[in-house]
C-alpha positions in Angstrom: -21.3 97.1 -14.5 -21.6 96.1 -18.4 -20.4 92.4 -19.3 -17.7 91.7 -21.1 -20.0 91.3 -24.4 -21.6 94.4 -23.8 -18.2 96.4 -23.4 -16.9 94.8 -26.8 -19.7 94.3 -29.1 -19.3 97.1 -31.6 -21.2 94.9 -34.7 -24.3 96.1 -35.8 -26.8 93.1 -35.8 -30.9 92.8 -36.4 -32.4 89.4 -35.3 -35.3 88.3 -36.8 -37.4 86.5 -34.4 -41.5 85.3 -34.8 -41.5 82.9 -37.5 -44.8 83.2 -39.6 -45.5 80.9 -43.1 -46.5 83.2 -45.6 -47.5 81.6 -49.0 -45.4 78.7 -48.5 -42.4 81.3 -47.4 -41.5 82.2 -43.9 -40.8 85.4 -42.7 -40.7 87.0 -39.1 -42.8 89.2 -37.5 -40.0 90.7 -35.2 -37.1 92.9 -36.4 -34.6 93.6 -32.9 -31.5 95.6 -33.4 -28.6 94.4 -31.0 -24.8 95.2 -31.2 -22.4 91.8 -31.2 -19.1 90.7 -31.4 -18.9 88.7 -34.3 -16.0 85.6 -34.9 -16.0 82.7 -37.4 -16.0 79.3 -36.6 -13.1 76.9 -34.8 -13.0 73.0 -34.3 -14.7 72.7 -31.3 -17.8 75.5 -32.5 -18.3 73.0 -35.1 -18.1 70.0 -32.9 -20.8 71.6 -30.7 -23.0 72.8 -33.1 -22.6 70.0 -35.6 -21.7 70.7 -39.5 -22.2 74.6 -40.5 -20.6 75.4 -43.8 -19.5 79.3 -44.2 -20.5 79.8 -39.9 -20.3 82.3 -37.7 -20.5 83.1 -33.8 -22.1 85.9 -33.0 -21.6 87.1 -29.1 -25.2 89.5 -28.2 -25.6 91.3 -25.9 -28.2 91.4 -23.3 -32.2 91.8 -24.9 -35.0 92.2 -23.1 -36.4 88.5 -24.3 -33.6 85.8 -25.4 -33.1 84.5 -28.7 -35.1 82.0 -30.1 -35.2 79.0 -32.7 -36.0 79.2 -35.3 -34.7 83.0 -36.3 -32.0 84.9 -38.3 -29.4 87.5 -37.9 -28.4 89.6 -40.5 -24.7 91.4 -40.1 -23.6 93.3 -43.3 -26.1 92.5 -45.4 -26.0 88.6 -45.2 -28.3 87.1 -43.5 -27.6 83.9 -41.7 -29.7 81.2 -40.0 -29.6 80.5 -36.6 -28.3 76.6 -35.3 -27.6 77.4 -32.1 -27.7 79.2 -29.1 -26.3 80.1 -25.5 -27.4 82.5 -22.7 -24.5 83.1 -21.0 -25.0 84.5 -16.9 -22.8 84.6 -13.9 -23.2 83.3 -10.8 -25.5 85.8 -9.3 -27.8 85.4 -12.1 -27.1 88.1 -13.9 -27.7 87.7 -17.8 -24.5 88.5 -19.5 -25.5 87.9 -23.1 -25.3 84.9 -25.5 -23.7 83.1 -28.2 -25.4 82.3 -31.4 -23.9 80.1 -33.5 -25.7 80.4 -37.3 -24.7 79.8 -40.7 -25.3 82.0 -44.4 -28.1 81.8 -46.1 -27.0 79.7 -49.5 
């Protein structure tokens, strides 16, 4: 049975994962399409994740590796950094997703 986050998530999302400095620049060596249910920020996002101007929440569905730090998501064209993150299972264990919390690129 799919997870609530895998039933909703309709967004188109690539996460870019593998950090690598490049002539003083980084860039990633991993490009993973995902689908997500995307939401901006409320009070206690921002409490949790401390001060993120312009945030967002981004609710992933399941991968075959988690998330890491540091990394970006890119959803309609803007890419944001990510602050945060969650991996969300029940209580058998199974993974249900997880909640990135990340902020645009300025």
């Amino acid at each position: 049975m799919a997870s609530i986050i895998e039933k909703y998530a309709s967004e188109d999302v690539t996460l870019l994962q593998g950090p690598v400095i490049s002539d003083g620049k980084t860039t990633f060596e991993d490009s993973i399409s995902a689908k997500a249910i995307v939401s901006d920020f409320s009070q206690a996002d921002l409490d949790y994740f401390g001060r993120i101007e312009a945030g967002r929440i981004f609710y992933v569905s399941p991968l075959d590796s988690p998330p890491t730090l540091p990394g970006q998501i890119i959803w309609n064209g803007i890419t944001h950094d990510i602050k945060g993150i969650r991996i969300y299972k029940n209580l058998s264990g199974l993974l249900l997703g997880y909640k990135l919390a990340a902020a645009a690129k300025g």
